[in-house]
Structures are given as C-alpha cells and as structure tokens.
C-alpha positions as CSV (number, residue, x, y, z in Angstrom):
1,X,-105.2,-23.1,41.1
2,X,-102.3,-20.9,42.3
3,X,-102.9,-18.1,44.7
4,X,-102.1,-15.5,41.8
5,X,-105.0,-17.1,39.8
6,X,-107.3,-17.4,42.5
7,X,-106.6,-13.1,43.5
8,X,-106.6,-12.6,39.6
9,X,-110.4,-14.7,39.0
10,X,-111.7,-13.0,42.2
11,X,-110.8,-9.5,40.9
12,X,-112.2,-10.0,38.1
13,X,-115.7,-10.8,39.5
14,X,-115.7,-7.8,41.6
15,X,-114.7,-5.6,38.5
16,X,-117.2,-6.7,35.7
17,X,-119.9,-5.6,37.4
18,X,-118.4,-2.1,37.6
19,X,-117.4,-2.2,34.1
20,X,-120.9,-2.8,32.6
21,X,-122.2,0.1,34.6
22,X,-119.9,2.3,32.6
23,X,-120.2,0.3,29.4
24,X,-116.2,-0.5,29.7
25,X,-114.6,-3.6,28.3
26,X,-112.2,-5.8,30.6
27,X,-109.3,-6.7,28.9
28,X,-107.1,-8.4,31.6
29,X,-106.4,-8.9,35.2
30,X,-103.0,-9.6,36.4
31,X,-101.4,-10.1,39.9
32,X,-97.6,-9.5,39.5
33,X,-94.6,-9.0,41.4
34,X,-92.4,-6.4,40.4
35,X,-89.1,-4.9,42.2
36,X,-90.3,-6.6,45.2
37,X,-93.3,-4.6,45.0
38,X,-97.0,-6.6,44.1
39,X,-99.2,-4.8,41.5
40,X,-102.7,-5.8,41.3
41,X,-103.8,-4.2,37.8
42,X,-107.1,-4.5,35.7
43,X,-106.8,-3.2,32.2
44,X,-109.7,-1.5,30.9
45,X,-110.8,-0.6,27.4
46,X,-113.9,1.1,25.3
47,X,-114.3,2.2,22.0
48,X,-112.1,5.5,21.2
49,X,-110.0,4.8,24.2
50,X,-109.7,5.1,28.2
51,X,-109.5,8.3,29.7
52,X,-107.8,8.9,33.4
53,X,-111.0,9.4,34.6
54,X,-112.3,6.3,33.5
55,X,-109.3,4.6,34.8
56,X,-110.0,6.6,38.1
57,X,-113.8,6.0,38.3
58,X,-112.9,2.3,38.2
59,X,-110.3,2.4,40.8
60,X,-112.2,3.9,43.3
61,X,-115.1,1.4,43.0
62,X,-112.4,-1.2,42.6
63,X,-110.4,-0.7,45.8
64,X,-113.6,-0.5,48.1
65,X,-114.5,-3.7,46.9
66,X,-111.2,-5.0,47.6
67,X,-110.9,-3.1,51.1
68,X,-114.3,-5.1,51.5
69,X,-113.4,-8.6,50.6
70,X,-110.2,-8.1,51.8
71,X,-108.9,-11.7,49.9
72,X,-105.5,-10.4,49.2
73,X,-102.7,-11.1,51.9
74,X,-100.3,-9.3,50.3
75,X,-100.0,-5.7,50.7
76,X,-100.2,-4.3,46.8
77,X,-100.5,-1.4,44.4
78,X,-103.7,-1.5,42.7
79,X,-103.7,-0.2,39.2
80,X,-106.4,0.6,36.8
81,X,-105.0,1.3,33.0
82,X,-105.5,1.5,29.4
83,X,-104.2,-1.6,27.9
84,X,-102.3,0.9,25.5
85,X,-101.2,0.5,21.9
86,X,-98.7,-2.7,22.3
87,X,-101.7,-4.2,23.9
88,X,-101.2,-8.0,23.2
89,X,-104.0,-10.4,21.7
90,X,-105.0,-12.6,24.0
91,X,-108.6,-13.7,23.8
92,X,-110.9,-15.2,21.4
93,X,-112.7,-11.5,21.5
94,X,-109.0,-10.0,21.0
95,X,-108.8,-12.2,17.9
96,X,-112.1,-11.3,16.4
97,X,-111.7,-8.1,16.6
98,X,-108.2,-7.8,15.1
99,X,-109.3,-10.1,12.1
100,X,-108.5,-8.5,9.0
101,X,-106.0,-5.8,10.7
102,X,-101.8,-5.8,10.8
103,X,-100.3,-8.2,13.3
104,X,-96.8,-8.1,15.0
105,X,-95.8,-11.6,16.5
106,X,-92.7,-12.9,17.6
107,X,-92.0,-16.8,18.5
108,X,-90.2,-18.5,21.0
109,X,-87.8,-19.9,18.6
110,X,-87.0,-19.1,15.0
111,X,-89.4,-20.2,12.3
112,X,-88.2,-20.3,8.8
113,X,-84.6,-18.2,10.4
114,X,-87.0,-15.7,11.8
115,X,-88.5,-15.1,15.4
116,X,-90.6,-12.4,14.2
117,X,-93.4,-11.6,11.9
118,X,-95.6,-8.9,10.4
119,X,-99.0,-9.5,8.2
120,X,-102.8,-9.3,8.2
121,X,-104.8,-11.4,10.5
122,X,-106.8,-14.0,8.3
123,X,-107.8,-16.4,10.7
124,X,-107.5,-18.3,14.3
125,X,-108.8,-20.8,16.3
126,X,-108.0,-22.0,19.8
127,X,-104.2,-24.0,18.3
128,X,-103.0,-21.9,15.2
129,X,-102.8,-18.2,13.6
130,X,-103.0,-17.6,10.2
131,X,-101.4,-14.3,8.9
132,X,-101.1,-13.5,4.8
133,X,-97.3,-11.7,4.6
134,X,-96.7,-9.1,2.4
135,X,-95.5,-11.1,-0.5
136,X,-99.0,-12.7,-0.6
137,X,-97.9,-16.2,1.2
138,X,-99.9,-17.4,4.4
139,X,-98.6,-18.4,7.5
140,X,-100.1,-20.5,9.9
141,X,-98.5,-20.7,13.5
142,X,-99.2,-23.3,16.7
143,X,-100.2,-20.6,19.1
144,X,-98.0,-22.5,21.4
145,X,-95.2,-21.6,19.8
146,X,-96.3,-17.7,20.1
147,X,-94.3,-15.9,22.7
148,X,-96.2,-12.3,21.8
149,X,-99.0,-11.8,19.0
150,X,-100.1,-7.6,19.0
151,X,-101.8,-5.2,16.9
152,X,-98.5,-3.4,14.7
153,X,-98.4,0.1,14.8
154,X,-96.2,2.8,12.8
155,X,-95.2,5.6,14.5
C-alpha cells in the first residue's frame, strides 16, 4: 500500500465517525499533490446538498483529529467540500443511486469513433456499464476502459 493510500484509508477512519454524527455521506478521500502544494480533501455529501457550514463543521472536527494522530509527514491543506455537480461515479453506492438517471462518460480510447457518451444508466456490476442511447440501442462498457463516468447535467 502506497503512502498516499495508507494517509487516504486513515482519513477516512477518523472522518466517518464524524459524518454519522451529522447524518453526512462520505463520498471520497483523496491525498494529492498540486502546484507543489499537498491537499488532503474529504468530499462530503447529504441529501439536498452540502452547505459551508457543513463543510466547516467537518473541518474543524477533522483537523483536531489529524493534529492528534499526527500520521501525515507532509505539511498539507486540508479541505472539506461538496463533491459538486461533475461529481464522478465511483462506487457501487454511486452506481445505485444514479440507476435510471443521465450519464456522461468518456473512454480512454475511441469506441465505435467516439470517446464520449451520453444515455440512461441501466445497469452495472463490478467489470461493465450498461447505458440505453438516445436512439434506443444499449451499450455496455469494460469499466476498465472508462476514463470518467458522471451524472450529465444541462445548464
């Protein structure tokens, strides 16, 4: 297990406890390096959406936690957000959820002369996606091959 795994799995422990106080949903933990700069973000959800004072509520239980365990050698930014509309599906709960809704997902490499695709969610499981396209046809995609699967929105 890589260092960045081990920071993201500990996090995560120490947060779930503080999100099932407050009846929150975690939707990811990440551990990145950006502009030289390491984030340490948790990505929070519940149902009608995450307010700043959610996000801030969390945060402060968060980073005494963190100050606590003090597991991170790294100094870092810790972050506590929405996952926000472009929010991408990544677990099985993601997937249930979004069954029956309007998917965006673009591939690795083109399938059919396309990299990207837009239809209703019909069905998954751990290797493929199934999506029904506008014309009525299903696809059904190696999740492998997936570089981004998301909720579409219209603006």
């Amino acid at each position: 297990m890589t260092k960045r795994e081990q920071y993201e799995q500990k996090t995560e422990a120490l947060i779930l406890p503080i999100i099932e106080k407050h009846q929150f949903e975690l939707v990811d933990v990440e551990y990145v390096k950006e502009g030289g700069t390491w984030y340490l973000r948790a990505y929070i959800d519940k149902p009608g959406g995450i307010t700043v004072d959610d996000c801030e509520v969390v945060n402060r239980a968060l980073s005494d936690l963190l100050d606590q365990e003090d597991f991170v050698e790294e100094s870092y930014i810790l972050e506590v957000s929405s996952p926000g509309l472009g929010r991408p599906l990544k677990k099985e709960k993601d997937f249930q959820r979004s069954l029956g809704e309007e998917v965006e997902i673009h591939t690795y490499q083109a399938i059919h002369g396309q990299k990207s695709f837009t239809g209703i969610l019909e069905a998954f499981d751990k290797d493929t996606v199934t999506i029904e396209l506008e014309e009525g046809e299903r696809l059904k995609l190696e999740r492998a091959k997936l570089a981004l699967i998301r909720l579409a929105f219209d603006f």
